[in-house]
N, C-alpha and C positions, 0 to 999 in steps of 0.2 A: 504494500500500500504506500503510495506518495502521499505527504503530510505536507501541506502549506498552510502558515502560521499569520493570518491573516492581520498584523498593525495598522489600525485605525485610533488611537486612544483621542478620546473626548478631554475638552479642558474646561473647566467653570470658571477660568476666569486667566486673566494676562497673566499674575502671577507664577502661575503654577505651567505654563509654554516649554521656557525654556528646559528645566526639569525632565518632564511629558519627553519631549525633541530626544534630550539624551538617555534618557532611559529606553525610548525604544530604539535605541542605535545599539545600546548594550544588550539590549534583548534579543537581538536579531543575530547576534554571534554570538551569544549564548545556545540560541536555538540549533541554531548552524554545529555546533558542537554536540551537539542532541540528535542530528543526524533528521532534521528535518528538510523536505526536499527544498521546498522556496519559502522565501519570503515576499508575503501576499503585500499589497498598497495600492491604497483607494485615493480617489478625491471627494472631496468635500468644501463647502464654503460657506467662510461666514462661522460667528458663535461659539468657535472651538468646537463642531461638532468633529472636525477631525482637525485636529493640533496644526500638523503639517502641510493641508494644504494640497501641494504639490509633490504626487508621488515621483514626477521625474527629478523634481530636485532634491526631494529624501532618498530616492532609488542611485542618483549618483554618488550621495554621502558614501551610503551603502555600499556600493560596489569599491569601494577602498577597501573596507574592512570584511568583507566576505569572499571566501576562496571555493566554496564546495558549492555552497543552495546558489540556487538559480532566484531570480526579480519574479515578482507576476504581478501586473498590474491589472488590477481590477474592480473597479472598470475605468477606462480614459471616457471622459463626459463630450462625447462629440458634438455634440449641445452646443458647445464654449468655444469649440474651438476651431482655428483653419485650420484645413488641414494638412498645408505644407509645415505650418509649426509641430503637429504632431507626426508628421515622418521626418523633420529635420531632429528633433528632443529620439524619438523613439530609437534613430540610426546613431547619435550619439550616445545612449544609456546602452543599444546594442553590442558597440566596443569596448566602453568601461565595463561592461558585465563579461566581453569574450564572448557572447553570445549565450551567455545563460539569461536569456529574459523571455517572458514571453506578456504580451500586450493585448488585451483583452478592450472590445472597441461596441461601445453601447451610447443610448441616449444620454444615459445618467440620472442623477436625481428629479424629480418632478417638483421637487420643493419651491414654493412659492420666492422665500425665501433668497435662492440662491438666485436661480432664472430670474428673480427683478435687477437683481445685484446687478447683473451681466445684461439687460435690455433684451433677454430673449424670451420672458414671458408668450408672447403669440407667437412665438415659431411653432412647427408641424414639427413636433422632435423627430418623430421618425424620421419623416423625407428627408430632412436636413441631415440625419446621419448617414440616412444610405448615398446621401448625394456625398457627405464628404467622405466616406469610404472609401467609396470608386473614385472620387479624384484622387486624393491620398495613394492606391494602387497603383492609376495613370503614374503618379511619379516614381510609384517603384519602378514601376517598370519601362518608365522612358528611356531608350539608348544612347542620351546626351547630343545624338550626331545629329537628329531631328530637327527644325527651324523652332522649336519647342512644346512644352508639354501645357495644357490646359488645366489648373488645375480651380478655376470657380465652380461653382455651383449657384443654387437660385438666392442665394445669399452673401457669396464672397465671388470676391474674382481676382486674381494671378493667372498668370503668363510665367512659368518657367521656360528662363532661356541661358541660364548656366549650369555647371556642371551643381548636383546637390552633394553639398556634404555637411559631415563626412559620409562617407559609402556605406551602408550598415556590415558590420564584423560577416554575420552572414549572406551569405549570396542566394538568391537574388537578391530577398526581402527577409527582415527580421521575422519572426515566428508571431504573427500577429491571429490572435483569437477573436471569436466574438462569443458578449454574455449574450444568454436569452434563456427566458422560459417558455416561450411560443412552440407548441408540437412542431409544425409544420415547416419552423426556421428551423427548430436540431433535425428534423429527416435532411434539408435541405444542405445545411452544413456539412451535416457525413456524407451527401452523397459529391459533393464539393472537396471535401479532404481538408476541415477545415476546423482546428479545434473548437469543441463549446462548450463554454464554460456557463454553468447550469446553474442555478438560482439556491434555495435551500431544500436539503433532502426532507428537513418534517417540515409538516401541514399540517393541519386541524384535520384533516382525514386519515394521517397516519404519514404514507412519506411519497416522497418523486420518480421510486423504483420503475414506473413506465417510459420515462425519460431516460433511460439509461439503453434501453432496446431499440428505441425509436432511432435513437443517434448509433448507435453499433451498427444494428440490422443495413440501415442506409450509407455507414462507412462502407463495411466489407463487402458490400453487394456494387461499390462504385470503381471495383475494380484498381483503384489506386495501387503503388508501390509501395512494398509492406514496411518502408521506411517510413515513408506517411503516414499508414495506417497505424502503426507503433507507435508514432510521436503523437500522435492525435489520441488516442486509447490512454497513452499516458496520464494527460491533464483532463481526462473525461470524469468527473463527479459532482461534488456538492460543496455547499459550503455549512459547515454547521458550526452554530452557536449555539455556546454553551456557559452555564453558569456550572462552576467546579468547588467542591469542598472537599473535606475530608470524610466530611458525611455525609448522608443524605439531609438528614434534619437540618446540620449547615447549612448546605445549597438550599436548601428551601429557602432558611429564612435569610439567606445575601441575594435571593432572588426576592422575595417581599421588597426587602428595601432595597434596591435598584430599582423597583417599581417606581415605590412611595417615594425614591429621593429626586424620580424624574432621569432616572440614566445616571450617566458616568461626569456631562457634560456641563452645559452651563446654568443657572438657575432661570429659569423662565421670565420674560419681562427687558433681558438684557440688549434685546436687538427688536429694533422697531414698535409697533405698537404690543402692550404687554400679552393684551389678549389673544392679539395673531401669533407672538412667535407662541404662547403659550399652547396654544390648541394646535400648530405646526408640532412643537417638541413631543406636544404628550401623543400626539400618531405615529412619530418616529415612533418613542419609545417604547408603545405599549405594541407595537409591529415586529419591533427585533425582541421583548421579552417573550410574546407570545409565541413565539418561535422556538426559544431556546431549549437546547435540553440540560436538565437541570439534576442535577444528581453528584453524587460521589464517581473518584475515577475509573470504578470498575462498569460502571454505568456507561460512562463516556465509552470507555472502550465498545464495552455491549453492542453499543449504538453504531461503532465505525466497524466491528466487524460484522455485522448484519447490513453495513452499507456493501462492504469489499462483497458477502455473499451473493448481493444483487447483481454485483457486476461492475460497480464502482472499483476504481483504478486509482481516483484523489478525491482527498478529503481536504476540505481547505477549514481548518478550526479557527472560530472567529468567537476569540474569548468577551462575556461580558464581566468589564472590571468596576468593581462599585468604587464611586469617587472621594476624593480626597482619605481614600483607605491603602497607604503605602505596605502596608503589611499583608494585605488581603491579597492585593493585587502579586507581590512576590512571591505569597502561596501558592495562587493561582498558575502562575507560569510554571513554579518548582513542583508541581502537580503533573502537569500538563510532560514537563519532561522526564522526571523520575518516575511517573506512574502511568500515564500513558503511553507518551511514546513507545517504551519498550515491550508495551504488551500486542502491539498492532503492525509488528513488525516495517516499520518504518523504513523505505527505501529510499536512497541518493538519485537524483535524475541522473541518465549518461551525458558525460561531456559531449556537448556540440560539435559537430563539425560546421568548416569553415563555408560549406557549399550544402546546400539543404535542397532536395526537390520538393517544389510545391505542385500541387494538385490542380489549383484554379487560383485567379485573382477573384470573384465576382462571390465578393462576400456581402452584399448591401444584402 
């Protein structure tokens, strides 16, 4: 089973940043020593609901002090962004990493919040991603000799007419995924060659175990190079969130109060009008508790080896750490490593080569 260790940590307030910043730089080769595959990074904006920000610029900190795990970024907010900026950042984090990254390419958050921040409230999130997608690919794959590459869409517009760099570490194109939880996009994806990186394994009906067939069956049936097929099947699973104790009674009640305390993150009220962000945070929050699974470590385990039995290949664990609790939270992780890991047999991704066959560009 591949284990990626998903850093997102929440801040309540300025104070407590820089802290947050370096602690999860030290947790992330701690992990790395724990023989965890990659190390997961989101975006977020706005509120300290994620500390950092910017996963390409934590992801480059990163890549100094990591030698073994591989980056996963997940998800890049195409929402936000153009997309020659996201293949110029992605082909750079790709040579600082040596090619252990892999880039996972979605809408992003729907938060009110964020999308006013940035003037993209009325965009069609979709279109607008599948449109910067495939310009974004247009660039990977222009041969520089061309009078140039197009890379707008119904919202942005460049003219690429010099050479892009740097070149990303891998050839053609860096190892770029897409999130989704839509049936009909994982058939489409596997029949494509093309990683998917898949939403959370439980639901309020039990778990996503259908999503796992739909994207295989549609892999292996597309005939791809069993290099593809391998590197794809690798990063094929879930992401689970978990609250962890020593007990069960524990985790019960560190899950109560994450509740009650409103998350890990900022105190409601701090960002624009109090009522909005309030009713904003409490749908975050009662969205990722409801989700989580909540128990002592051998529980957790329980839970990833009944994923691996499905058919799950990764597990991306996306801890909830209750706030302003520095002791809770070191449990938590020294849990996660001492007791988990070891029982789930936790695998290393293989080092990259330099030249990668891809399957298809046409991942909108």
């Amino acid at each position: 089973m591949y284990v990626s260790l998903h850093l997102s940590p929440q801040s309540r307030g300025a104070e407590d940043d820089a802290e947050i910043i370096a602690k999860l730089a030290d947790t992330a080769v701690e992990a790395e020593r724990h023989g965890v595959a990659s190390i997961g990074l989101t975006e977020h904006h706005l509120a300290g609901y994620n500390t950092y920000v910017d996963s390409f610029m934590m992801g480059a900190h990163l890549a100094a002090r990591l030698t073994t795990a591989h980056l996963s970024l997940t998800v890049v907010q195409m929402a936000l962004h153009h997309p020659l900026r996201v293949v110029e950042k992605t082909n750079l984090l790709d040579n600082l990493m040596r090619g252990r990254l892999m880039v996972a390419l979605a809408p992003g958050s729907a938060s009110p919040v964020e999308l006013g921040a940035f003037g993209v409230e009325s965009l069609d999130r979709n279109l607008v991603t599948a449109e910067r997608i495939e310009a974004a690919f247009r660039a990977w794959e222009w041969d520089g000799d061309s009078a140039g590459v197009d890379v707008g869409t119904s919202v942005d517009r460049g003219v690429v007419t010099g050479r892009i760099s740097p070149a990303p570490y891998r050839l053609p194109r860096p190892l770029i995924g897409r999130a989704t939880r839509t049936p009909a996009t994982i058939q489409r994806l596997g029949a494509e060659g093309i990683p998917a990186i898949l939403g959370q394994w439980l639901t309020k009906d039990g778990d996503n175990r259908e999503q796992l067939a739909l994207y295989e069956d549609a892999l292996l049936a597309g005939g791809h190079d069993d290099a593809i097929a391998q590197e794809c099947l690798r990063w094929l699973g879930f992401g689970l969130t978990i609250v962890v104790a020593p007990t069960q009674a524990e985790a019960e009640r560190r899950w109560s109060e994450y509740v009650e305390l409103g998350g890990e993150g900022p105190q409601p009220g701090k960002l624009g009008g109090a009522d909005e962000w309030r009713a904003e945070w409490t749908r975050r929050e009662v969205a990722r508790a409801s989700g989580s699974l909540v128990g002592d470590p051998s529980r957790i385990v329980e839970e990833i080896q009944a994923m691996e039995a499905a058919g799950a290949r990764h597990v991306r664990i996306i801890p909830a750490l209750p706030a302003n609790r520095l002791d809770d939270r070191d449990e938590i992780f020294d849990l996660i490593f001492s007791e988990i890991l070891p029982h789930v047999g936790a695998e290393r991704l293989p080092e990259p080569s330099r030249t990668r066959q891809t399957a298809s560009s046409a991942l909108v």
